[in-house]
C-alpha positions in Angstrom: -50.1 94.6 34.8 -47.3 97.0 34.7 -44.0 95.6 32.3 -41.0 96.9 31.4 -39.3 95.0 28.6 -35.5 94.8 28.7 -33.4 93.5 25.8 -30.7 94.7 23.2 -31.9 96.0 19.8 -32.8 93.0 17.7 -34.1 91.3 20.5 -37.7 90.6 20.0 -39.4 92.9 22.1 -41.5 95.1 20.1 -43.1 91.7 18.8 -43.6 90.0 22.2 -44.9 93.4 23.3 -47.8 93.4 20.7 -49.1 90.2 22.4 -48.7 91.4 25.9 -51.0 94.0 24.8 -53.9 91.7 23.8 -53.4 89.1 26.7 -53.5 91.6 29.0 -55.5 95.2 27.4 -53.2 97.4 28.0 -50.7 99.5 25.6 -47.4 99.5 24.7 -45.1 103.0 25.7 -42.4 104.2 23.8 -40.9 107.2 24.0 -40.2 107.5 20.5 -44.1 107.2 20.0 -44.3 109.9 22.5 -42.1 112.4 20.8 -43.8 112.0 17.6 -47.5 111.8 19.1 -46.6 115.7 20.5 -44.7 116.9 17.8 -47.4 115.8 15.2 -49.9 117.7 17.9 -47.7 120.7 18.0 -48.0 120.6 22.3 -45.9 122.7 24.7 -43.9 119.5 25.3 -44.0 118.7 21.6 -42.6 122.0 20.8 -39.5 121.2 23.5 -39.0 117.9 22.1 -38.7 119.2 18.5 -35.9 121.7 20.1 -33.4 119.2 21.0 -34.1 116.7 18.0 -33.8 119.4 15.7 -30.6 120.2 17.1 -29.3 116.8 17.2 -29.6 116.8 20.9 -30.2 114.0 23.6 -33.7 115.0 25.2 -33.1 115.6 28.5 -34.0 112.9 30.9 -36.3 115.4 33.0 -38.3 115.5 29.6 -38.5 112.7 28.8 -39.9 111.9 32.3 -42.6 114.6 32.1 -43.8 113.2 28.3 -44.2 109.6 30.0 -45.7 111.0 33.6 -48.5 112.8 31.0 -48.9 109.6 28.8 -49.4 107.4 31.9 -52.5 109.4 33.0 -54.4 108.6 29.7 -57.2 105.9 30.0 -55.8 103.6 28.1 -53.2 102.8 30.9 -55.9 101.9 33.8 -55.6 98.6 33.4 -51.4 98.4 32.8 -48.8 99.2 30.5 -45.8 97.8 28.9 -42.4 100.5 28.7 -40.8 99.3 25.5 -37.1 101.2 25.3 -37.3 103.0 28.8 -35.8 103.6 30.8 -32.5 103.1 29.0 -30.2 104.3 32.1 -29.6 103.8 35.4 -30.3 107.8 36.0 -34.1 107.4 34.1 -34.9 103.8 35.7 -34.4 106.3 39.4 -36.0 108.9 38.2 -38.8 107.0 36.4 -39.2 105.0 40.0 -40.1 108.6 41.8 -42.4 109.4 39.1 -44.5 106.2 39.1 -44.4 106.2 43.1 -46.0 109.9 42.6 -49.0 108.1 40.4 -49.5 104.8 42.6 -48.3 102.6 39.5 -45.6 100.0 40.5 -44.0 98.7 37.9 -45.1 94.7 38.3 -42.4 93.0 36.5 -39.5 93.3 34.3 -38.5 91.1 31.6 -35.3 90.7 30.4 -35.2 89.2 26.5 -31.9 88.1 26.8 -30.1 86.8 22.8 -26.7 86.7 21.9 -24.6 89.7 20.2 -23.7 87.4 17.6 -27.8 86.2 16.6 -29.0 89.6 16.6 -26.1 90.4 14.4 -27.1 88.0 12.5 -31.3 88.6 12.6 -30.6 92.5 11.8 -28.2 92.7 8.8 -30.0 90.2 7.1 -33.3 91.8 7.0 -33.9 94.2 3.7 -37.2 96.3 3.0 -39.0 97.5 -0.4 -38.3 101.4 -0.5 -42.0 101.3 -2.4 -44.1 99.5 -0.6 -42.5 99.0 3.0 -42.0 95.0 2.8 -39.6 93.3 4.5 -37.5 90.6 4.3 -34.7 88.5 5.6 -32.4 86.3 4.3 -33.2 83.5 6.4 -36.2 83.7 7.5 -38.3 85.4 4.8 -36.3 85.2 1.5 -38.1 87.0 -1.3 -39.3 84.9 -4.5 -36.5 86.8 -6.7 -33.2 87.8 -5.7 -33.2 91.0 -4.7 -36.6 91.8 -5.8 -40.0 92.7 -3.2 -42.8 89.9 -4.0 -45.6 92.5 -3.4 -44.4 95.6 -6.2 -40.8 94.2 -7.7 -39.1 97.2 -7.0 -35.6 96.6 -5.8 -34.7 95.8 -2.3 -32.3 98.0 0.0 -30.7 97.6 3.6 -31.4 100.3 6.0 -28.2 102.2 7.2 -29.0 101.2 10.6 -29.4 97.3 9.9 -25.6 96.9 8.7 -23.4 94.5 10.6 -21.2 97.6 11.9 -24.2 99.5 12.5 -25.9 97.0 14.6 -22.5 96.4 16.8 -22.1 100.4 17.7 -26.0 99.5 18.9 -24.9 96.8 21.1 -21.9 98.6 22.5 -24.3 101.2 23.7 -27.1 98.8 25.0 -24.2 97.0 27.1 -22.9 99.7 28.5 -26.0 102.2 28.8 -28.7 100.3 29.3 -27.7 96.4 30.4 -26.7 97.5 34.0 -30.3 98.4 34.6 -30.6 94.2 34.7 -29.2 94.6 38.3 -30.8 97.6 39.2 -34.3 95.7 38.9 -32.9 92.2 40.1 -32.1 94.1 43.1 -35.4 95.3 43.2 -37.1 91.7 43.2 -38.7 92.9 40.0 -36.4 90.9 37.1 -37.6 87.8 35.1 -35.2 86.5 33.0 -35.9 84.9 29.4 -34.0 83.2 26.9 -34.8 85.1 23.5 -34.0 82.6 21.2 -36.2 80.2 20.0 -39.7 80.7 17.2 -42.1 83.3 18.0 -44.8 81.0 20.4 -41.4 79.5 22.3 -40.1 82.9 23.6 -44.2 84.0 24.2 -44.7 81.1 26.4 -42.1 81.5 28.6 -42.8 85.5 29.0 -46.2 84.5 30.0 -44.3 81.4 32.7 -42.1 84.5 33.5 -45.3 86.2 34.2 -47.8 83.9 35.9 -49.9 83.4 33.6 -49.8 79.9 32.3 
């Protein structure tokens, strides 16, 4: 099974994704993952990447390509994989099309978590995390014991810069105008299963795997 999961920031993905991996063995790819995985390694590619985010660059789509064409060739994707935050763009969803053609890997499906600007908005600003020990929390939907306080250490809570409401809003102005038209691009394909994003954790998991066949 070959997935690409579409959705703005906030949207659930990443957790979805881990069960994907289970149900169906196979990993989850993100280029972030990619671009530390190399740099760590100090690789050729690694040592490219660490150019351009050094310099506060964009790495160039033609990069970016080449890291996920080498990651794609590991074992681990024999079976499948799921592309968690790529493609991103119209010009990458092309050019990532070519590349897989070139390896005999179709993509199978993609799923589009769809939730509202306003609920992710919501989800995102509200979350805090302990600076000590990594917990997080939410005011809604895991409120810590004491006000402001981390169960697990008691050190004081903080909200990352990029969980603020404003912060999260420049996010989904990008998303919708980078990355949403690529929801035509693979309808047009035949490729596009659509889900609603809102609901508990097993409600949007059943209907990825109804989306998918599999129940």
């Amino acid at each position: 099974m070959r997935l690409i999961l579409l959705g703005a920031p906030g949207a659930g993905k990443g957790t979805q994704a881990e069960t994907l991996m289970a149900l169906f063995d196979i990993p989850t790819i993100s280029t972030g993952n990619i671009f530390r995985e190399h740099i760590a390694d100090n690789t050729q590619l690694g040592q490219r990447v660490k150019t351009y985010i050094d310099s506060g660059a964009l790495v160039p789509d033609e990069l970016v390509i080449e890291l996920v064409k080498d990651r794609l060739k590991k074992d681990d994707c024999h079976n499948g994989m799921i592309l968690d935050g790529f493609p991103r763009t119209i010009p990458q969803a092309e050019a990532l099309d070519i590349m897989l053609d070139d390896l005999n890997m179709p993509i199978d499906y993609v799923i589009d978590v769809d939730v509202a600007d306003e609920i992710i908005i919501d989800r995102m600003s509200g979350r805090t995390v302990c600076p000590n020990c990594g917990a997080s929390y939410h005011k809604l939907y895991k409120v810590e014991k004491l006000p402001g306080k981390c169960d697990k250490c008691d050190d004081l809570l903080i909200q990352r810069e990029d969980d603020t409401a404003d912060t999260v809003r420049k996010r989904l102005e990008v998303y919708h105008s980078q990355t949403e038209p690529l929801i035509g691009f693979y309808r047009a394909q035949g490729k596009l299963a659509h889900v609603d994003g809102v609901g508990t954790f097993d409600e949007v998991r059943a209907r990825i795997a109804k989306a998918l066949g599999v129940i």
